[in-house]
RODO-2510 file (C-alpha; in nm, 4 decimals, decimal comma):
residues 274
     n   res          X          Y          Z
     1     x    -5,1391     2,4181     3,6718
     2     x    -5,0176     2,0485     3,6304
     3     x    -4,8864     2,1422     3,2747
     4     x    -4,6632     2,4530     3,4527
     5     x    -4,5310     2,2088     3,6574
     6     x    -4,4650     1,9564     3,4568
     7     x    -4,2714     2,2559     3,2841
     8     x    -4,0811     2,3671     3,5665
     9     x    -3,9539     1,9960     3,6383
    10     x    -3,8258     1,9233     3,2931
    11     x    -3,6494     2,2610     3,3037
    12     x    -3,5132     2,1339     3,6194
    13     x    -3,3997     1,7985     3,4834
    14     x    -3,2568     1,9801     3,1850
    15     x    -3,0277     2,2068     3,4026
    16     x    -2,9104     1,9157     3,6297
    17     x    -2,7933     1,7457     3,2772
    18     x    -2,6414     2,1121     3,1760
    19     x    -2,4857     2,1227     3,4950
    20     x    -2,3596     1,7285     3,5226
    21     x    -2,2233     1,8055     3,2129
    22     x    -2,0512     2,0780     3,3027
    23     x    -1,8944     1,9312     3,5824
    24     x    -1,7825     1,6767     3,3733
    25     x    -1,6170     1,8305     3,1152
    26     x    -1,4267     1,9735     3,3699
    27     x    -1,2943     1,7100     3,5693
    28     x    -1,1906     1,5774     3,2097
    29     x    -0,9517     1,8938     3,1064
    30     x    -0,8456     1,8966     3,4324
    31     x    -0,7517     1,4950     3,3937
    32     x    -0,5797     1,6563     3,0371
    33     x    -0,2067     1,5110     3,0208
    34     x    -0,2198     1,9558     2,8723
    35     x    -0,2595     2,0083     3,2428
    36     x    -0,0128     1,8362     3,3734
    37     x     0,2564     1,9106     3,1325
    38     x     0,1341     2,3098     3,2245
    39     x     0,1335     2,2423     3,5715
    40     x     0,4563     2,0224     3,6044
    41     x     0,6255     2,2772     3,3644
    42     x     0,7933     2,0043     3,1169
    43     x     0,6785     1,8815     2,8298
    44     x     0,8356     1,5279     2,8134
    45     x     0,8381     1,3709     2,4233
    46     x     0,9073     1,0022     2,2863
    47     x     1,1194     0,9612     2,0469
    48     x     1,4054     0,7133     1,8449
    49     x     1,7082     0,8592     1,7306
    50     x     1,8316     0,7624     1,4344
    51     x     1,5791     0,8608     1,1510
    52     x     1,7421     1,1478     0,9712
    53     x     1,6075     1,4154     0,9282
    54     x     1,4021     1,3792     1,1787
    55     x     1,5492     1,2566     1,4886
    56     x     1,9201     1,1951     1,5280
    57     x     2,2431     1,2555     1,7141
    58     x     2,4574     1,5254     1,6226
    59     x     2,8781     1,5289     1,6847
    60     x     2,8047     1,6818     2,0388
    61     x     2,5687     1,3895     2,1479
    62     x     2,2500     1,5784     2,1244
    63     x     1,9282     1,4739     1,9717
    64     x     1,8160     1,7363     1,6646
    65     x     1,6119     1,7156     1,3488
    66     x     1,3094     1,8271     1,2005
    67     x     1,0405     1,6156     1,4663
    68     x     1,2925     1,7868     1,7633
    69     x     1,2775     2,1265     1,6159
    70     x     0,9310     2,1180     1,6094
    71     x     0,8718     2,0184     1,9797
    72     x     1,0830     2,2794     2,0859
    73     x     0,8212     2,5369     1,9299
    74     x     0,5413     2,3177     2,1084
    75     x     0,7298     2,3556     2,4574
    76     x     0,7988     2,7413     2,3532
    77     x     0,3810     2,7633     2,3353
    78     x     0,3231     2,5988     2,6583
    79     x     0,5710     2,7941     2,8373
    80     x     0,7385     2,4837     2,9572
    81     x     1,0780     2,3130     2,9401
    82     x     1,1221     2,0511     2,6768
    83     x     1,2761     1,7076     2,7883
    84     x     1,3693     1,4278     2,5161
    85     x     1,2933     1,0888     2,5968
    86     x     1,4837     0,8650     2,3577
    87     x     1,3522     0,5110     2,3396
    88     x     1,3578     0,2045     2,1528
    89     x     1,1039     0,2078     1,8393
    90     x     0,9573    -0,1540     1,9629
    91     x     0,8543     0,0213     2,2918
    92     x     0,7675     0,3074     2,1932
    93     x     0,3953     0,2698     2,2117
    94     x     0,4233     0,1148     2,5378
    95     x     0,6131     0,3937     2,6923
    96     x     0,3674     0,6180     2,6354
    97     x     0,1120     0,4005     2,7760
    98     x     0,3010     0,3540     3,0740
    99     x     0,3387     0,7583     3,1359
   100     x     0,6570     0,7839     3,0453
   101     x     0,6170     1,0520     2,8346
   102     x     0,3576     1,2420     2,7075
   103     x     0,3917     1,2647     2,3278
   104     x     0,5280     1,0715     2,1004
   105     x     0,7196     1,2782     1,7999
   106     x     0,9086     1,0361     1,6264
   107     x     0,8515     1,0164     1,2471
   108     x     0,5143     0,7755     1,3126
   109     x     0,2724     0,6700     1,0289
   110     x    -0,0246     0,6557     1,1323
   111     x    -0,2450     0,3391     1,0453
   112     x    -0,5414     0,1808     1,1587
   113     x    -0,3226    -0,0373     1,4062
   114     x    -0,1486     0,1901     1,5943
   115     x    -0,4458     0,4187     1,6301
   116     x    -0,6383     0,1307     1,8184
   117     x    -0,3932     0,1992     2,0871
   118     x    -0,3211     0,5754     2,0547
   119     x    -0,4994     0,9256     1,9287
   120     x    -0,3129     1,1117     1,6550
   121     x    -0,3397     1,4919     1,5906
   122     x    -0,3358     1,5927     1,2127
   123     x    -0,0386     1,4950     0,9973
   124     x     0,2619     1,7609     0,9966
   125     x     0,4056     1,5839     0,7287
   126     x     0,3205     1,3201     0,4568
   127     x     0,6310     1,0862     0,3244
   128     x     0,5599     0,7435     0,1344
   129     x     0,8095     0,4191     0,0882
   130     x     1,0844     0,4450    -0,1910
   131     x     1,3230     0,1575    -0,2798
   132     x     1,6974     0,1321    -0,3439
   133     x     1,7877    -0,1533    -0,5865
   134     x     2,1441    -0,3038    -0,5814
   135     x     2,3763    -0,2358    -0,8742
   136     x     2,3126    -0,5819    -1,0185
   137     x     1,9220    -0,6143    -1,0758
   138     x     1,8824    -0,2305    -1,2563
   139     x     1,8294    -0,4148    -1,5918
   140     x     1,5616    -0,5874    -1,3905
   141     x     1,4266    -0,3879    -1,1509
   142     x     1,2556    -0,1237    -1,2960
   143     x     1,0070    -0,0642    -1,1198
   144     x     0,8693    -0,0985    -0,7666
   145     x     0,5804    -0,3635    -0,8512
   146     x     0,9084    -0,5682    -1,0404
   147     x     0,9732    -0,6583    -0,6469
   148     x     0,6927    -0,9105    -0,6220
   149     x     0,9794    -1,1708    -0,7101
   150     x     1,0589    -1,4885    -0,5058
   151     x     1,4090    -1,4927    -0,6478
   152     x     1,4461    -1,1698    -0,4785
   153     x     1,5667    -1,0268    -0,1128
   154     x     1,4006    -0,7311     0,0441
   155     x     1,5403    -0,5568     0,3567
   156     x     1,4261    -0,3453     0,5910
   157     x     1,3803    -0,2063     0,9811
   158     x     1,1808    -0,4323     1,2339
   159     x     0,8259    -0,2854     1,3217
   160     x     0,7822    -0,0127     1,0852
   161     x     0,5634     0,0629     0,7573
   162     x     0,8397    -0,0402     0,5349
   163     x     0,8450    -0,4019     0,7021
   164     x     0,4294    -0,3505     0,7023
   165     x     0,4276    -0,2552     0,3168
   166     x     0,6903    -0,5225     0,1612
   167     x     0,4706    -0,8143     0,3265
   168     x     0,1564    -0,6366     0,1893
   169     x     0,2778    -0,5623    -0,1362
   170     x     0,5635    -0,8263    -0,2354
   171     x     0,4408    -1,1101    -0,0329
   172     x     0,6151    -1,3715    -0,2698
   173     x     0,9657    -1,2305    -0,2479
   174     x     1,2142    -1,2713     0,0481
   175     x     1,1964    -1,0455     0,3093
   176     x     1,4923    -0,9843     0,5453
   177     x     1,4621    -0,7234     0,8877
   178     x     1,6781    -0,5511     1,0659
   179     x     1,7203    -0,3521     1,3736
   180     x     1,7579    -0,0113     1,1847
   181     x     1,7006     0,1212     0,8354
   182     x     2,1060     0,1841     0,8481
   183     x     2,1924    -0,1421     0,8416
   184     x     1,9345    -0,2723     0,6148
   185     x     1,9961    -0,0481     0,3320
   186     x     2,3984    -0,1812     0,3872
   187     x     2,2730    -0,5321     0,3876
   188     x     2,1437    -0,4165     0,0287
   189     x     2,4488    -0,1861    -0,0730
   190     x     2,7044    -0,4838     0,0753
   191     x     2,5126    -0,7224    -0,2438
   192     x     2,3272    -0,9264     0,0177
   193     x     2,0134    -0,8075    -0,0898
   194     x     1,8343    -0,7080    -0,4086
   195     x     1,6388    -0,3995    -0,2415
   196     x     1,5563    -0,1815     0,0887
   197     x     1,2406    -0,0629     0,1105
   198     x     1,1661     0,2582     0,3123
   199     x     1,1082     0,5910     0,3727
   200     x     1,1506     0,8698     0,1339
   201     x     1,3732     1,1023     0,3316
   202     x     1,5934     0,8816     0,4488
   203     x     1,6462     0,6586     0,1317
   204     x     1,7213     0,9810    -0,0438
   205     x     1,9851     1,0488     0,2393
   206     x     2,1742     0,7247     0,1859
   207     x     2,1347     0,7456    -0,1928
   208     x     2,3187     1,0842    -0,1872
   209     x     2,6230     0,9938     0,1037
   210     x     2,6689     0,5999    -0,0474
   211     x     2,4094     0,4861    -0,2636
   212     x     2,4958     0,7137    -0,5414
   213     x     2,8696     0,6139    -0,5450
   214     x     2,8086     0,2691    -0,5553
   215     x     2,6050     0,2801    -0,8414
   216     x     2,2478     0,1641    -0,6217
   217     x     1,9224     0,2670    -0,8266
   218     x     1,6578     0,4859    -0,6702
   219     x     1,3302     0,4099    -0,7176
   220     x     1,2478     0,7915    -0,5314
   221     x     0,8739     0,8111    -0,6252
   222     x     0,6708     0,7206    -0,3010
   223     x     0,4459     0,4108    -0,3879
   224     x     0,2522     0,4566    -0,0374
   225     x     0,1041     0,7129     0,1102
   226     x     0,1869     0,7477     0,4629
   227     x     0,1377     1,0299     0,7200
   228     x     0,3236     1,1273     1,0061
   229     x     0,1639     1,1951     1,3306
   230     x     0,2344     1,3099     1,6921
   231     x     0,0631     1,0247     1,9128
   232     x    -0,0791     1,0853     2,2285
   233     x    -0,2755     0,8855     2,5126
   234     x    -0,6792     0,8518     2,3976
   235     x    -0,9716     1,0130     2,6060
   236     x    -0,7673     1,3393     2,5933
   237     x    -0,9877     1,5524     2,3646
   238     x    -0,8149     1,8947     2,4919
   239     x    -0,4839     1,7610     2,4076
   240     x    -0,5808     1,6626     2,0753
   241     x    -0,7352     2,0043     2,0081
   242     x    -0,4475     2,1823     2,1191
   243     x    -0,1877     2,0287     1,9362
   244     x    -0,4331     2,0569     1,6102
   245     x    -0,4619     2,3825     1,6638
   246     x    -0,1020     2,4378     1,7607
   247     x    -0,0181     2,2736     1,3812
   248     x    -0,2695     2,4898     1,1604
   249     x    -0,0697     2,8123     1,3859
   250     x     0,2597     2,7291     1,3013
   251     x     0,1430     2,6397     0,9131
   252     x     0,0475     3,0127     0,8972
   253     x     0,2884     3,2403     1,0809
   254     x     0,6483     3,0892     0,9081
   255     x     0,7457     2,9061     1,1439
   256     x     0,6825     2,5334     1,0105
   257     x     0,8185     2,6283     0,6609
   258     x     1,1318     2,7483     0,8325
   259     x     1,1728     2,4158     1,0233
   260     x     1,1255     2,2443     0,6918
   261     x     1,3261     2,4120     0,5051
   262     x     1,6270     2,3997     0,7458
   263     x     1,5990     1,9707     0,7220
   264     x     1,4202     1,8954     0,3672
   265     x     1,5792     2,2052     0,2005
   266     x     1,9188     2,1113     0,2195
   267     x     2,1885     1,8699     0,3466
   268     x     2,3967     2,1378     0,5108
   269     x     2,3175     1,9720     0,8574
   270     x     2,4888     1,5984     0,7379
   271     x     2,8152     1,7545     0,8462
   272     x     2,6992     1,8136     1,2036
   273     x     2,5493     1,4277     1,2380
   274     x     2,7807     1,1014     1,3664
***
């Protein structure tokens, strides 16, 4: 008799655990920043513009490229408006921390740093960091690990993984940052610098408009490995599992190879872009 009911109250205790649980796990989807982008019926996204292809500003004023393409087929799945949120890349972390937004889709590595303050779904995309060379050092410059040089100047943006790999990897040469990759890859075409470091699809943009011309030498095989990200608030494990899920759908019915192919493809969309 005593065993029985020693029985019965461990079955007990077990289905007050099931059901706490329970409970639980539902209180947490219905905390899910997917809820209240469903409920509020707008999904609001993070982003910089001015990293071709992914984000930029087009002759009209509005924000395309491949990360905005791709959030439109996110908001298209949700069955919610899509609203573009486009912030400094210093404060970009921040804003979403502050519930400004609720995704960040802006062409982010992700690294060990950034994830201490964020979640990341699965890369969508994996680039690495290329470097143009100026005219003057291609008899010495040959290759990327040439850079480690203190007689040389590297350039390139503030707070990114091109600043983060040039102090890594070429710690004795002179490093120079700037406010955007644009004007530290002209610090570098202008003579003022021996190289730019950063990466791959936009150092093979400015190559072909100005680099090419003006005789610049691309060094266009990634020596990093870096992929790219959407970043979203932590504790929100149904977020994270939709947007994985969302990926691995859109890798397998066409529509992320048509998205790719319309920025990486071809350069038929430069003409469009200020």
């Amino acid at each position: 008799m005593k065993r029985i009911i020693a029985i019965v109250a461990l079955l007990s205790l077990m289905l007050c655990a099931a059901m706490s649980a329970s409970a639980a796990d539902i209180d947490l989807a219905k905390k899910s920043t997917l809820e209240k982008i469903v409920q509020s019926g707008e999904l609001r996204v993070g982003l910089e513009a001015g990293y071709m292809p992914f984000e930029m500003t087009d002759k009209k004023g509005n924000i395309v490229g491949f990360d905005v393409d791709l959030c439109k087929e996110m908001a298209k799945a949700m069955g919610v408006k899509l609203t573009v949120v486009n912030t400094a890349w210093d404060g970009i972390i921040p804003g979403l921390l502050s519930n400004k937004y609720d995704i960040i889709s802006s062409g982010m590595t992700i690294n060990q740093e950034r994830n201490l303050k964020v979640n990341f779904a699965n890369p969508y995309i994996v680039v690495g960091q290329t470097a143009l060379i100026h005219k003057k050092y291609a008899a010495e410059i040959k290759s990327y690990k040439d850079l480690n040089n203190p007689k040389y100047i590297i350039t390139s943006k503030l707070g990114t993984t091109g600043e983060q790999a040039v102090k890594r990897m070429f710690p004795k040469a002179q490093y120079k940052s700037f406010e955007t990759e644009s004007e530290a890859m002209l610090e570098v075409l202008n003579g003022k610098g021996a190289a730019t470091v950063y990466d791959l699809p936009m150092t093979s943009i400015f190559y072909a408009e100005r680099g090419k011309d003006a005789g610049m030498i691309f060094l266009n095989k990634p020596f990093t490995y870096e992929p790219l990200g959407w970043a979203i608030n932590k504790g929100d494990p149904d977020f994270l599992n939709w947007l994985n899920n969302f990926l691995v759908q859109m890798k397998n019915d066409g529509r992320y190879d048509r998205i790719y192919n319309k920025w990486f493809g071809s350069n038929n969309w430069l003409k469009n872009v200020q």
